[in-house]
Structure formats: structure tokens, C-alpha cells
N, C-alpha and C positions, 0 to 999 in steps of 0.2 A: 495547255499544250495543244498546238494544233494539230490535227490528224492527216497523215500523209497518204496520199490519196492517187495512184497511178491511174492512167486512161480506162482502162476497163472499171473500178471502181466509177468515176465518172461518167462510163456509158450506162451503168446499171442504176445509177442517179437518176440519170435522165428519161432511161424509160419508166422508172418508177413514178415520176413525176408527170409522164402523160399517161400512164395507168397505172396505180399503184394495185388494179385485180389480179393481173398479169400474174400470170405462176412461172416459179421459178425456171420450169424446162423450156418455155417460151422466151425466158432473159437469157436464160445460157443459151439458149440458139442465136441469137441475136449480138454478144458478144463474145461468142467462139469456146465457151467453155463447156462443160460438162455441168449436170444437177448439183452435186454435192460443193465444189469449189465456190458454185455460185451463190449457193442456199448460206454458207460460210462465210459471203463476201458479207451478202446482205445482214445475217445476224452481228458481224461486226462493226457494220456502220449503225445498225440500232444500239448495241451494247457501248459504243464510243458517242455517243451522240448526234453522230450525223444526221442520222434518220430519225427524227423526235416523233414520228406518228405519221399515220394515215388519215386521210379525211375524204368527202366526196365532196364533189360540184352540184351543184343544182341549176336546175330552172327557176328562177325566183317569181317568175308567173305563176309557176303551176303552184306554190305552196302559199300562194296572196302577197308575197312580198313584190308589189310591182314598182315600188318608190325607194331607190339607193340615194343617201344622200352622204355628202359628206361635210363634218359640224367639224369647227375650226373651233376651240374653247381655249380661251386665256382665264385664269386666276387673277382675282383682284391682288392677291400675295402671294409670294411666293418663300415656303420654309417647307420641313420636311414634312411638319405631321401637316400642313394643307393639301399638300401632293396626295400624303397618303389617304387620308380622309376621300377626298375628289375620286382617287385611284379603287378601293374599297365600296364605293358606292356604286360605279359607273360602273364598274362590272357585273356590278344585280340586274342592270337593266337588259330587258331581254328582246330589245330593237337596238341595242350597240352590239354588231357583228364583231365590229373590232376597233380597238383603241391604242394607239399609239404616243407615247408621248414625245414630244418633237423638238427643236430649238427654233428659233425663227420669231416672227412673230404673234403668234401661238403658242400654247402649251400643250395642246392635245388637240391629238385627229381621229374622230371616230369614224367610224362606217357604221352608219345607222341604215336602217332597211324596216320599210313597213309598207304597208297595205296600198295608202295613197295621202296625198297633202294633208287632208283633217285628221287624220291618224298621227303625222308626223307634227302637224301643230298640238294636240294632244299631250303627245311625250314631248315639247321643247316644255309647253307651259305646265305640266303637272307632275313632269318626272325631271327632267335634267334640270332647269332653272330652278325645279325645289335642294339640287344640291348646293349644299355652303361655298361661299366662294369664288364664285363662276363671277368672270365682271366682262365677260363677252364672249358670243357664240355668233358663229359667221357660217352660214350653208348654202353651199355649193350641189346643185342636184345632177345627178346620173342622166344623160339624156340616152347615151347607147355605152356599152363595153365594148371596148376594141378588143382588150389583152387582160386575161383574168389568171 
């Protein structure tokens, strides 16, 4: 069931989403309400699932991550338990930021991020090509972020 969601819910979305530090007496000032209404709104949209968590941004300079790449992977086959398998492994790896799986053609999109090129050749040939299955991986590199 979809959650019904008026304009003020929506503004409190939003600025949670360009500062989720933000405390609540700063949200209620901003979309007209008082502490407590506001504090209410927000535990609701965490208790319905709108709000699924918090996370931070980074600089990926400063933590050595200066290489964003993005790996295009198709399956030589395609059933459930190779999905799953592919799916259960790719998440161990700890240079796949994020993985998506996709229609198109491709089967999965990861956001890989490491150090620099020898790093990322590395994990294609000793970590992701050793998973079962893979019968093509296609990357595309980060040269700047517009929009994150």
C-alpha cells in the first residue's frame, strides 16, 4: 500500500535529503510547524518506510577512492539460482559500492570505486571474473560527477 504523503511531508523529505543532520527544530522552522508535529511526521515516514536510513557523502579523494567506475555484467545464463549465486557473491566485494540489477542489455550495474586503474584491474581479474557465470563485463569510468 502506497503511503499518502501531503506537501509538508514532501518538504520534510526534501530537506532531509540535502541534510539528513538537520534537527528537527530546524525542519519545523522551515516547513511552518512546531517540534513535536514535526518529530511525529518524521518517525512516521521511518515507521511506514519511506525513510529506509540515513547515510553520508563523502569525498572519495580523501578516503583513496579516486577511480568510480561503472561495470556493465551480463550472465552467460540466465535461472534463478545463477542470479542468486552472482547476487550473494557480488555483495562480498568490498569495491562494489552498489549493484543493481537491470533489464536491457545487461544484467547488472555496479558502482565499483577504488584507488586507481591497477587497483580496478586487480578486482576485474582476481575478484569479479573469479565469480561463476559472468560471460561479459563492459566499464565505463567516472571522469567528473555532476549530480550525486
Amino acid at each position: 500500500m502506497e503511503e499518502k504523503l501531503d506537501a509538508i511531508d514532501l518538504a520534510i523529505i526534501e530537506l532531509l535529503k540535502e541534510n539528513s543532520k538537520q534537527g528537527n527544530k530546524s525542519i519545523a522552522e522551515q516547513v511552518g510547524l512546531t517540534i513535536t508535529p514535526t518529530y511525529e511526521r518524521i518517525k512516521r515516514l521511518e515507521r511506514t518506510g519511506v525513510i529506509i536510513g540515513y547515510s553520508v557523502r563523502l569525498e572519495k579523494s580523501k578516503i583513496g577512492k579516486n577511480l568510480q567506475v561503472f561495470c556493465q555484467v551480463s550472465l552467460k545464463e540466465h535461472n534463478l539460482e545463477l542470479l542468486e549465486v552472482f547476487e550473494k557473491e557480488v555483495v562480498t566485494l568490498e569495491e562494489v559500492a552498489s549493484c543493481y540489477h537491470i533489464a536491457g542489455d545487461y544484467d547488472y550495474s555496479l558502482l565499483v570505486e577504488v584507488h586507481d586503474m591497477e587497483e580496478y584491474e586487480n578486482f576485474l581479474r582476481y575478484k569479479l571474473t573469479c565469480i561463476s557465470y559472468i560471460g561479459n563485463v563492459q566499464s565505463s569510468f567516472v571522469m567528473s560527477a555532476i549530480k550525486e
